[in-house]
Each structure stands twice: as structure tokens, then as C-alpha cells.
TORPA-4810 file (N, C-alpha, C, O; in nm, 3 decimals):
<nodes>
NODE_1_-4.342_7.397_4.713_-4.325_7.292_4.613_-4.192_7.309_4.540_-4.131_7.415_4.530_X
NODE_2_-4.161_7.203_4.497_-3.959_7.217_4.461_-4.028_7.211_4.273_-4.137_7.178_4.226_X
NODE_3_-3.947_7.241_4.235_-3.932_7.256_4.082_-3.925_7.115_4.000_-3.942_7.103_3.879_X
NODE_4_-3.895_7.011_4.091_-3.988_6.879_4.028_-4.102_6.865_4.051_-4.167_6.862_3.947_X
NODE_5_-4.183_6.851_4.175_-4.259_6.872_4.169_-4.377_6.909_4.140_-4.492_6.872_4.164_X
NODE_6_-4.311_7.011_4.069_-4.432_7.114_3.965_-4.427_7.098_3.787_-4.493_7.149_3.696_X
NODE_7_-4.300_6.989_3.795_-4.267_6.878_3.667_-4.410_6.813_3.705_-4.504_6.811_3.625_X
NODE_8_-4.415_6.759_3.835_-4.467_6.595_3.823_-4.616_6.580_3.829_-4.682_6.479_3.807_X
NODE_9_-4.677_6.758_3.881_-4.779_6.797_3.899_-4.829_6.829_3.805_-4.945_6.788_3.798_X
NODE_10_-4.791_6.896_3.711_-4.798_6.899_3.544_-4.836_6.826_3.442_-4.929_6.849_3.364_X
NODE_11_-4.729_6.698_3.443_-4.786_6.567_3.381_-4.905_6.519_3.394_-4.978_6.479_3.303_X
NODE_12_-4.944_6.526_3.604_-5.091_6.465_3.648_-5.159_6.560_3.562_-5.248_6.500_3.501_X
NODE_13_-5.153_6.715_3.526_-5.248_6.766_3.495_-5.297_6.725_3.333_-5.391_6.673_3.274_X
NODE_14_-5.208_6.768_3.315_-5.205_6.711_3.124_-5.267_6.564_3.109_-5.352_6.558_3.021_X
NODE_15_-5.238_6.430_3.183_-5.303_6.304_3.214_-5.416_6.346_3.257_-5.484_6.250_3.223_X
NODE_16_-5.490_6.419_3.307_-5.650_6.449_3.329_-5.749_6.435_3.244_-5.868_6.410_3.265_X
NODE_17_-5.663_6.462_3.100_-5.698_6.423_2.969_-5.664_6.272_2.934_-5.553_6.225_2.957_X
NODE_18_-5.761_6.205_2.881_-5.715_6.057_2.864_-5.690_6.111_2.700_-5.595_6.034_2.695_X
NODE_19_-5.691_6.166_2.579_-5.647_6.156_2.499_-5.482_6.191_2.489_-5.418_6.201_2.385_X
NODE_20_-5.436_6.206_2.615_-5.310_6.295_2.636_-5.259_6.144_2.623_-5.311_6.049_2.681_X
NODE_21_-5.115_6.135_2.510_-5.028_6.034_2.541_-4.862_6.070_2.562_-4.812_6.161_2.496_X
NODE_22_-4.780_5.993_2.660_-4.686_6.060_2.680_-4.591_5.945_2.561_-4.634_5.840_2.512_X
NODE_23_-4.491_5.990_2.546_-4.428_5.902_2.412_-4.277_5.951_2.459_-4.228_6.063_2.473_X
NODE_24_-4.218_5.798_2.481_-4.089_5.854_2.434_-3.984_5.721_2.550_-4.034_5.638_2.626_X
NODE_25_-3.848_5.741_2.527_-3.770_5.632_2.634_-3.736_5.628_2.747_-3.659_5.722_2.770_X
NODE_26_-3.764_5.535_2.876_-3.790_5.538_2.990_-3.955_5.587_3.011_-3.981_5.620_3.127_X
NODE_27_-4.031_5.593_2.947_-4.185_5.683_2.988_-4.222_5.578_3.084_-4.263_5.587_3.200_X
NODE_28_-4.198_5.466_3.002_-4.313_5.377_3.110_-4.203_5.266_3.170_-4.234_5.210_3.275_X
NODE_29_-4.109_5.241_3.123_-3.958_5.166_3.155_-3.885_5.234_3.237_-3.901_5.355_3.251_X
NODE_30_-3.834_5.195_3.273_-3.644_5.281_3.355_-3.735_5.392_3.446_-3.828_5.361_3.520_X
NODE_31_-3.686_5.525_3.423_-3.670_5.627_3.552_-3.849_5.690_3.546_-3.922_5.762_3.614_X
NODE_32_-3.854_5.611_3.424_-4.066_5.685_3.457_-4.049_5.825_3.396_-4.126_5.906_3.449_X
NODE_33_-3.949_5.893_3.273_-4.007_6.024_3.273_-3.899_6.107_3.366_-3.905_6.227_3.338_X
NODE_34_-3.820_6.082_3.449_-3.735_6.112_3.562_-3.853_6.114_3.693_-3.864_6.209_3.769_X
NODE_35_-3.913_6.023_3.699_-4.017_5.979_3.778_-4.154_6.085_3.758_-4.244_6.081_3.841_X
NODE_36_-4.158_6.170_3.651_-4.284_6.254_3.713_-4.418_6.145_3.615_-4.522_6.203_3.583_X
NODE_37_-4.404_6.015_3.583_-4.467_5.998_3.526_-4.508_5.851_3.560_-4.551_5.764_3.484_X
NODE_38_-4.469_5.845_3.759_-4.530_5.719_3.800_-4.679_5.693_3.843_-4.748_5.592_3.852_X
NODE_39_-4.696_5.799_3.860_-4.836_5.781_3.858_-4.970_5.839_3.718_-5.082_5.889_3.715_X
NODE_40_-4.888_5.803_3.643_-4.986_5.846_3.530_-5.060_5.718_3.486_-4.980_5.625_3.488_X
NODE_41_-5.164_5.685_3.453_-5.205_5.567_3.396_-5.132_5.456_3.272_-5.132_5.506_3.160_X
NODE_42_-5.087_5.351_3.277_-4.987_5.338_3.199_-5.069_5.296_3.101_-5.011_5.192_3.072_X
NODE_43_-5.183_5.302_3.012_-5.249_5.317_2.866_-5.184_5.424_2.833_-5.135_5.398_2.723_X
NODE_44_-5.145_5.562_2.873_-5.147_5.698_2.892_-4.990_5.693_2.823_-4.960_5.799_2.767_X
NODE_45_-4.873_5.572_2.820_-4.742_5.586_2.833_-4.748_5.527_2.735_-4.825_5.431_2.743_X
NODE_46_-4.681_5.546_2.604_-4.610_5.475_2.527_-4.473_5.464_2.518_-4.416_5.563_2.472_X
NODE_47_-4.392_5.349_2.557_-4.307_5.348_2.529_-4.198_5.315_2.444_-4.165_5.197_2.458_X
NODE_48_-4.103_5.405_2.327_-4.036_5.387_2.247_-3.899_5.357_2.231_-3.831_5.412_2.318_X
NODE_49_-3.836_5.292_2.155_-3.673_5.292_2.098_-3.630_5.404_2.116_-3.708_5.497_2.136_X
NODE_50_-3.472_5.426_2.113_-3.397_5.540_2.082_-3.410_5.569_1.968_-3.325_5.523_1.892_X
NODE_51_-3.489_5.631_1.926_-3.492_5.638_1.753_-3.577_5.811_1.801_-3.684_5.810_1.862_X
NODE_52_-3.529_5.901_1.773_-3.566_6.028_1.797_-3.660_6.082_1.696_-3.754_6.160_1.708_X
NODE_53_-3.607_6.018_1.589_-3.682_6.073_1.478_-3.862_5.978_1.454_-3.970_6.030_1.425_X
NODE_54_-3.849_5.909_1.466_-3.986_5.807_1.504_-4.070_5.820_1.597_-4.191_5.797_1.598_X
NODE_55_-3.967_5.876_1.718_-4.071_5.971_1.826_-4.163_6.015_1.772_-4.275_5.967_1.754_X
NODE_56_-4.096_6.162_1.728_-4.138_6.285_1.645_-4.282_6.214_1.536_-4.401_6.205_1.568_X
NODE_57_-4.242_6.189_1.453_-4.355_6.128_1.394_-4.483_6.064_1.428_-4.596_6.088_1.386_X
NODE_58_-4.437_5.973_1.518_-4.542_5.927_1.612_-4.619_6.023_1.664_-4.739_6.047_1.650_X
NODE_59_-4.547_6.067_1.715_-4.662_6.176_1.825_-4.698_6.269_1.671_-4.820_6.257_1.661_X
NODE_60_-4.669_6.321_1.596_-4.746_6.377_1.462_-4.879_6.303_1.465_-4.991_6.328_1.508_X
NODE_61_-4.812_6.187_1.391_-4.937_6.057_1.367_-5.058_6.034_1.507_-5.171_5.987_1.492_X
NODE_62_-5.004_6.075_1.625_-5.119_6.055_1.737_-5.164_6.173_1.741_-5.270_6.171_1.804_X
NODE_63_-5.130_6.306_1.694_-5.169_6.437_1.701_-5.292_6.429_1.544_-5.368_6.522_1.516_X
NODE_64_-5.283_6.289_1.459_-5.359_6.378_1.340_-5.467_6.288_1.361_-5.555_6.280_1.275_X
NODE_65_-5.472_6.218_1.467_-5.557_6.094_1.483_-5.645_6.147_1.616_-5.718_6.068_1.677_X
NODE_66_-5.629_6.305_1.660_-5.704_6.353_1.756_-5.631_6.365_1.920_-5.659_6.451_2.003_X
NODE_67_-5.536_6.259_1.936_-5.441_6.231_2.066_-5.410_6.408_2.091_-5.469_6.506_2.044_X
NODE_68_-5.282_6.396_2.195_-5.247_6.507_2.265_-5.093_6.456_2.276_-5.045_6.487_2.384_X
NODE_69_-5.022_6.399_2.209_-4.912_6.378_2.252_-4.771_6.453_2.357_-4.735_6.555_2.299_X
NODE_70_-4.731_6.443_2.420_-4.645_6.471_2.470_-4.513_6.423_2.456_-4.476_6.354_2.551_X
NODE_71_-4.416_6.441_2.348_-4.303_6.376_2.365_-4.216_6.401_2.378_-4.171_6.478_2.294_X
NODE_72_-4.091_6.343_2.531_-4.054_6.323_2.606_-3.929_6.296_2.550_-3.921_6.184_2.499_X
NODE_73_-3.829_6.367_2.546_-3.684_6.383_2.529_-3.622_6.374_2.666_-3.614_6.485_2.719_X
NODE_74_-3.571_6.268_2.743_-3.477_6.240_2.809_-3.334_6.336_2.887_-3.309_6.357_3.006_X
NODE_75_-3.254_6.382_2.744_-3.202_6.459_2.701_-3.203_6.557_2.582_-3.233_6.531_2.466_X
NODE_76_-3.159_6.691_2.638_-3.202_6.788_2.513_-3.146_6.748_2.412_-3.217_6.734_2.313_X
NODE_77_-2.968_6.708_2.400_-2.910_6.652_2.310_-2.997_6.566_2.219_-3.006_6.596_2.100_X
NODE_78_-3.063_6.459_2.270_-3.130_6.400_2.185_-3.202_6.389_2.072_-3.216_6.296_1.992_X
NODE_79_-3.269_6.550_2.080_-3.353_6.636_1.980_-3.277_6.571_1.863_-3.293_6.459_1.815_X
NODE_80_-3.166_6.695_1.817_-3.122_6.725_1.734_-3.148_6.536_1.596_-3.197_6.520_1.484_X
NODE_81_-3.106_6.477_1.661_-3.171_6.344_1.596_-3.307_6.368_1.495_-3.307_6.348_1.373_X
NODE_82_-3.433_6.420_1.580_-3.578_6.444_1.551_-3.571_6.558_1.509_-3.683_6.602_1.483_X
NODE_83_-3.473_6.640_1.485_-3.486_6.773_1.445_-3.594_6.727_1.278_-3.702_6.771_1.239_X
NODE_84_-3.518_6.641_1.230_-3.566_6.646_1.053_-3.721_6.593_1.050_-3.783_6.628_0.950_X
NODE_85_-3.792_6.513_1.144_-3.932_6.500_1.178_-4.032_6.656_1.233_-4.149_6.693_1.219_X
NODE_86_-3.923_6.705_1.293_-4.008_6.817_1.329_-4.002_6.969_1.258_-4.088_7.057_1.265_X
NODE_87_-3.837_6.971_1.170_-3.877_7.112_1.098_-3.945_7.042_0.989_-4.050_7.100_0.958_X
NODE_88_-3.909_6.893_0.894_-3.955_6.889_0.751_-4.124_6.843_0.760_-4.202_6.853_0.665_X
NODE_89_-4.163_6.789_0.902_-4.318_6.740_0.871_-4.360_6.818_0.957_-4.410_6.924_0.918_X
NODE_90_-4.350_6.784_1.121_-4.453_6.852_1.195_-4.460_7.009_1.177_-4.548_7.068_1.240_X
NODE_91_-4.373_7.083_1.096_-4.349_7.257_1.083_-4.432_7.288_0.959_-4.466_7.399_0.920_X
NODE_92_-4.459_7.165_0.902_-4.467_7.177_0.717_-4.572_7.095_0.718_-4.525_7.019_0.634_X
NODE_93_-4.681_7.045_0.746_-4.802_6.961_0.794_-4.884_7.011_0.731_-4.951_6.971_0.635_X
NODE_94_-4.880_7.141_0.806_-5.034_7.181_0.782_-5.033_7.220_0.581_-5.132_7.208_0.508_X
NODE_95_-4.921_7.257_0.545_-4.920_7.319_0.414_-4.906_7.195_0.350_-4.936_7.195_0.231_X
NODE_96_-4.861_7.069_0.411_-4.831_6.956_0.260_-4.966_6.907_0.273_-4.981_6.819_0.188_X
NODE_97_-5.067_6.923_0.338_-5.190_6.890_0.374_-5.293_6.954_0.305_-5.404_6.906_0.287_X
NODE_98_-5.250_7.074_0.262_-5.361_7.149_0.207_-5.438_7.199_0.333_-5.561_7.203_0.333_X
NODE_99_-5.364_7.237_0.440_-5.446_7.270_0.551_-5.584_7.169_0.603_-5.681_7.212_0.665_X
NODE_100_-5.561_7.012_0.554_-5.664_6.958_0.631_-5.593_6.898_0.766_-5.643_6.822_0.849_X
NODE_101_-5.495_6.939_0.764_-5.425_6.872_0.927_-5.330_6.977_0.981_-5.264_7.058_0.916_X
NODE_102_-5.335_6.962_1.099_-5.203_7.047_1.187_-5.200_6.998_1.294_-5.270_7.026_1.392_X
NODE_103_-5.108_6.911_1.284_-5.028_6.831_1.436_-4.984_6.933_1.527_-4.935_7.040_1.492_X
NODE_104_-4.999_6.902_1.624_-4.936_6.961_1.770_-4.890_6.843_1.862_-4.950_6.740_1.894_X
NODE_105_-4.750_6.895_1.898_-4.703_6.812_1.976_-4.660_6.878_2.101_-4.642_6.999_2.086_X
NODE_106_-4.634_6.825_2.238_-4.584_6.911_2.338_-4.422_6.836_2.338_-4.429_6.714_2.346_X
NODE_107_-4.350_6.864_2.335_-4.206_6.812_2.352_-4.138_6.877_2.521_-4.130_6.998_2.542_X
NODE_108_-4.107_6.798_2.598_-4.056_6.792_2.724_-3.887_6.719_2.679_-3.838_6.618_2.628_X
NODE_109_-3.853_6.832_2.730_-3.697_6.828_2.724_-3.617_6.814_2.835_-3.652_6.890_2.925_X
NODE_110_-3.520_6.744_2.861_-3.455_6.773_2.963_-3.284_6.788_2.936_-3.225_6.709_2.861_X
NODE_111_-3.206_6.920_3.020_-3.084_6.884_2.997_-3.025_6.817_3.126_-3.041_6.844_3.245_X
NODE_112_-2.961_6.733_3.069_-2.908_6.641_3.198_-2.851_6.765_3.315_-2.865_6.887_3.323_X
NODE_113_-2.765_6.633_3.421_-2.724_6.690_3.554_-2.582_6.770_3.512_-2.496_6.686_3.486_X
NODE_114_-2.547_6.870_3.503_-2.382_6.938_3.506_-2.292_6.930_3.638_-2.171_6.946_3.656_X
NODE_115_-2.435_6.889_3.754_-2.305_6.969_3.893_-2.311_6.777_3.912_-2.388_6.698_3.857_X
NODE_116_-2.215_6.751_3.996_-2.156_6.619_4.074_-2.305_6.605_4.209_-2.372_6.694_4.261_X
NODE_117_-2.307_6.462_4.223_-2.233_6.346_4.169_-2.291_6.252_4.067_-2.254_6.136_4.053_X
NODE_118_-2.430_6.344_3.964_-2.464_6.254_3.857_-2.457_6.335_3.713_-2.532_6.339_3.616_X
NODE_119_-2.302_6.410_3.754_-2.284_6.467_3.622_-2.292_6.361_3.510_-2.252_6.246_3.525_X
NODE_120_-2.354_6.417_3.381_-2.443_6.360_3.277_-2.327_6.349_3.149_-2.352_6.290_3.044_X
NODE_121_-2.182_6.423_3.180_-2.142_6.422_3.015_-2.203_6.526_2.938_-2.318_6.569_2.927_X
NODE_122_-2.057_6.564_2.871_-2.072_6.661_2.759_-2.186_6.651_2.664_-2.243_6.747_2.613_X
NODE_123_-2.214_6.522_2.644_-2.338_6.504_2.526_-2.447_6.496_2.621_-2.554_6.514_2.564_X
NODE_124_-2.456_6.480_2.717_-2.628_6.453_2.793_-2.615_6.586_2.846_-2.673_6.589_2.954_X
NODE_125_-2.567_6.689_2.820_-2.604_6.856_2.860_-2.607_6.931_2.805_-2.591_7.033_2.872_X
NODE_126_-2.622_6.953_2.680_-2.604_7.061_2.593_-2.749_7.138_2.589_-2.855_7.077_2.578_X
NODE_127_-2.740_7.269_2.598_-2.861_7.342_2.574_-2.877_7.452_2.437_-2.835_7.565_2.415_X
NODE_128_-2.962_7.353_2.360_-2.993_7.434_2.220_-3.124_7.577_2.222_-3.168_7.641_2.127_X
NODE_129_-3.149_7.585_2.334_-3.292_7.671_2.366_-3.282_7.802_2.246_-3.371_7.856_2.180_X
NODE_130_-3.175_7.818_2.250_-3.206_7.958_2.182_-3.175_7.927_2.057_-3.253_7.987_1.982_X
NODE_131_-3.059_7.830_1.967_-3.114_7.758_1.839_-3.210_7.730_1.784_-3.223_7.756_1.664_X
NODE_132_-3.322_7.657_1.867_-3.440_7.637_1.828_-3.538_7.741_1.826_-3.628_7.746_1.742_X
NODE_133_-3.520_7.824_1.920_-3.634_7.930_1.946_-3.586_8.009_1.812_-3.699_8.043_1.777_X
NODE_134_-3.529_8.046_1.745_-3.463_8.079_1.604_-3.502_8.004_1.498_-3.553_8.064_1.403_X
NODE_135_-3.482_7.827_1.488_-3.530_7.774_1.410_-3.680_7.701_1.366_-3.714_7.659_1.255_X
NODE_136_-3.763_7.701_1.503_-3.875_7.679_1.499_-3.980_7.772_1.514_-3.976_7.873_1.584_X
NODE_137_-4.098_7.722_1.428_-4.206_7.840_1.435_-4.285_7.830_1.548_-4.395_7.885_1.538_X
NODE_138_-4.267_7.789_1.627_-4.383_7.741_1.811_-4.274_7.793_1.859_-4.176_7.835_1.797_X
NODE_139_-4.299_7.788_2.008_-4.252_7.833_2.101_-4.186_7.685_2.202_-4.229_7.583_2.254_X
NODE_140_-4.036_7.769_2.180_-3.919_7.716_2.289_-3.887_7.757_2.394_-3.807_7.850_2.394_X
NODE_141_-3.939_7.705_2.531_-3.991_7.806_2.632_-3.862_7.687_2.716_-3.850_7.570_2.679_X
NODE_142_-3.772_7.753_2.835_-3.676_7.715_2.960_-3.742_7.776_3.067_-3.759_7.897_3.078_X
NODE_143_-3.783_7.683_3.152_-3.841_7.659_3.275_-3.729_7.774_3.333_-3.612_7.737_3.344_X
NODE_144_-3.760_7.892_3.364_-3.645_7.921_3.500_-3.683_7.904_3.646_-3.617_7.866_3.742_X
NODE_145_-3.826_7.950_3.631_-3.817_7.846_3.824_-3.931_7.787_3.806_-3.993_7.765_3.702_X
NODE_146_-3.957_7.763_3.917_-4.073_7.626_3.956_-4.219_7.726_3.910_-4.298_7.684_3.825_X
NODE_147_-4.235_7.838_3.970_-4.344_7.934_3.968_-4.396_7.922_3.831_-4.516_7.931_3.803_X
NODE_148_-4.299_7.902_3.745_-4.402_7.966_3.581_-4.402_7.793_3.493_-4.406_7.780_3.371_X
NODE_149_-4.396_7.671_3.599_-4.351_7.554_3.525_-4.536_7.501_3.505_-4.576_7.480_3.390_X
NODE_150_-4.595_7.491_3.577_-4.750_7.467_3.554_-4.810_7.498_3.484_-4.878_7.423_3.413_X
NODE_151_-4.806_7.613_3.479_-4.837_7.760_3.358_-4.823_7.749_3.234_-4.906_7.778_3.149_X
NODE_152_-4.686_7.695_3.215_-4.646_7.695_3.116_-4.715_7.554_3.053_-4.772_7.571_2.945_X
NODE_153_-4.714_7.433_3.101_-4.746_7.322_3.053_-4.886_7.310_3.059_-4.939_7.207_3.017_X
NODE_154_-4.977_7.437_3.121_-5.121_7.443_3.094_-5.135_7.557_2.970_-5.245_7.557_2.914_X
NODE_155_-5.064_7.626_2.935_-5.086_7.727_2.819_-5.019_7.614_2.693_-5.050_7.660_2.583_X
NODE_156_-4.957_7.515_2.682_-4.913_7.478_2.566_-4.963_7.376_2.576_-4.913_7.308_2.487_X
NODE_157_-5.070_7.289_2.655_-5.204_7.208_2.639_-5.329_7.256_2.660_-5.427_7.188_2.691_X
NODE_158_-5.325_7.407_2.637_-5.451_7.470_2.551_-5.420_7.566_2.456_-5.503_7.651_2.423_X
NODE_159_-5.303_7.559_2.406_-5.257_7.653_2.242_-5.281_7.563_2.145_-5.298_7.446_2.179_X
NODE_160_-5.287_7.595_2.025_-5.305_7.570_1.892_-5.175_7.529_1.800_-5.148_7.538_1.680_X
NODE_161_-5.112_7.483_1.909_-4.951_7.515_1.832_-4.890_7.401_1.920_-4.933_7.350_2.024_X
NODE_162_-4.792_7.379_1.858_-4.703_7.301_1.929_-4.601_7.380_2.023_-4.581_7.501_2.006_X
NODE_163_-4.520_7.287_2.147_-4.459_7.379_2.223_-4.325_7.261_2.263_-4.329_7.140_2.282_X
NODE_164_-4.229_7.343_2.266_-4.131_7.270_2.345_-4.023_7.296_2.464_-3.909_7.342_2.464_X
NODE_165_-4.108_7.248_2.565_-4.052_7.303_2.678_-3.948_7.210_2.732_-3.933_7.087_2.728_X
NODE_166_-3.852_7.354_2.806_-3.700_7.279_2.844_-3.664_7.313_3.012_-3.645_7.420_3.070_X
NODE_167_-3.664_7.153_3.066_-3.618_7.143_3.212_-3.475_7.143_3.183_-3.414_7.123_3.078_X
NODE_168_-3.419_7.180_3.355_-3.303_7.198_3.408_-3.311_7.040_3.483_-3.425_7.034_3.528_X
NODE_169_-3.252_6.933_3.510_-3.212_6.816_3.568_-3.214_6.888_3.732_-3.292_6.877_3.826_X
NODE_170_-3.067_6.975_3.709_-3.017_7.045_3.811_-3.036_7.122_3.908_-2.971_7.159_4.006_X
NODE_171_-3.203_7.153_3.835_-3.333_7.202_3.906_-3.375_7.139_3.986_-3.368_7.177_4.103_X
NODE_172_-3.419_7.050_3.961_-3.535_6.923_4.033_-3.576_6.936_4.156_-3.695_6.922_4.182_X
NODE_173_-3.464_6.971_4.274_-3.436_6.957_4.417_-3.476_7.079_4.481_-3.510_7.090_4.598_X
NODE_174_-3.466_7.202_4.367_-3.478_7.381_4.373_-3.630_7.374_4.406_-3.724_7.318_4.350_X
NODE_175_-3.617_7.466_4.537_-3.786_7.494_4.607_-3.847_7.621_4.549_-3.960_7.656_4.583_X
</nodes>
């Protein structure tokens, strides 16, 4: 199995759950997710604006309403937008709550393509992995091969925590 693959096998798994919603641009429009998300049920897809920070919230708001959100960053660059949804509410939730809520979100990242011929641009590649794994209290986990990519997206849709995991584009094709 190639290292998309085990992207696209992932998603099916997490969709096994109908409270699982995937959130975010292109999910159910354009490339599907970078296609791992054509065969998911499209109730299952919400699809949003470029607005990063509204993502973030959303999937909060579907996380306090019982959902499973998954939201779906395109590009890693993109984050940084949603950064202020996810350190000032989804990090700080459970305490402005009085501990009657704690959102979990799964965040799927991708950094664009670097090698030719669908190099992505300086801004559609930047990798913050180890920024965040510094600035956030969950876990910022980079796919390095296909072997630990299932794993990983079945341990952070049965943790207690939110998780944000980061694909390689450049991967995809890697067996």
C-alpha cells in the first residue's frame, strides 16, 4: 500500500463513524480532500470558505455538540490563520467552561508538493511541525512513512485530546 493510500484508508476508517465530520476546503468540492475523501458519504463532508479561523471553531462547535470533527487543512501554511481559534478557544475550552466542555478536534494537514512538476510555492510548503508541537498542548504528529499513518489516525480517534496530524503531498506515490 503507497502512503496515500493509507491517507485514504484512514478517512474510510474514521467515516465508519457517522458522527465523524470532515470540515474544511475542497472536502466535498475540488480535489475531495486530495481525493482520500471520495468515497466518504457526503452528509459526512462539510464544506467551508477559506476562512481558517471559522474552520477551527466549527469543528469546536461540532466537537461540543458530540460530532468527531476532522478538520482538513489543505495546506499546512494555512493553519497559522486558525492558529487564534485553536490556542485562544479550542486549548482554553475546557477552563473557560468550568470544565463542562472539552472539544477535540482531529486536524489533517498537508504540506504541499516541493519536487516538480506540481511544485506548490513558497507559501503552499512551509512546515511548522515542530512550532506547534512547542506551542500546542495535544500532539503534532508528521507522518514519516505509510506504516505508522493508520495508527496514528486510529490512536487520535480514540484519545481524549485533540491531534494534529501532518502529511507530506510528496509522499502520496511512496510505497
Amino acid at each position: 500500500m503507497s502512503y496515500f493510500t493509507e491517507i485514504k484508508r484512514s478517512m474510510e476508517f474514521l467515516a465508519n463513524d457517522p458522527k465523524t465530520m470532515f470540515l474544511g476546503y475542497n472536502v466535498r468540492n475540488g480535489n475531495m480532500g486530495m481525493k482520500a475523501f471520495n468515497d466518504i458519504n457526503h452528509d459526512q463532508l462539510l464544506e467551508m470558505p477559506a476562512a481558517e479561523n471559522l474552520m477551527v471553531g466549527a469543528g469546536i462547535g461540532l466537537s461540543i455538540e458530540g460530532y468527531k470533527p476532522v478538520v482538513y487543512f489543505e495546506r499546512f501554511d494555512f493553519t497559522l490563520n486558525g492558529i487564534d481559534a485553536i490556542v485562544n478557544h479550542l486549548m482554553k475550552y475546557k477552563s473557560l467552561s468550568d470544565g463542562d466542555y472539552t472539544p477535540k478536534c482531529i486536524f489533517r494537514v498537508v504540506i504541499g508538493r516541493k519536487k516538480t512538476p506540481f511544485f506548490s510555492g513558497v507559501t503552499h510548503t512551509q512546515d511548522f511541525t515542530e512550532a506547534f508541537q512547542m506551542m500546542f498542548n495535544f500532539p503534532v504528529i508528521k507522518l514519516k512513512d505509510r506504516k505508522c499513518i493508520f495508527d496514528t489516525y486510529a490512536e487520535a480517534y480514540n484519545s481524549d485530546t485533540s491531534y494534529m496530524i501532518v502529511e507530506e503531498a510528496d509522499r502520496y506515490n511512496e510505497d
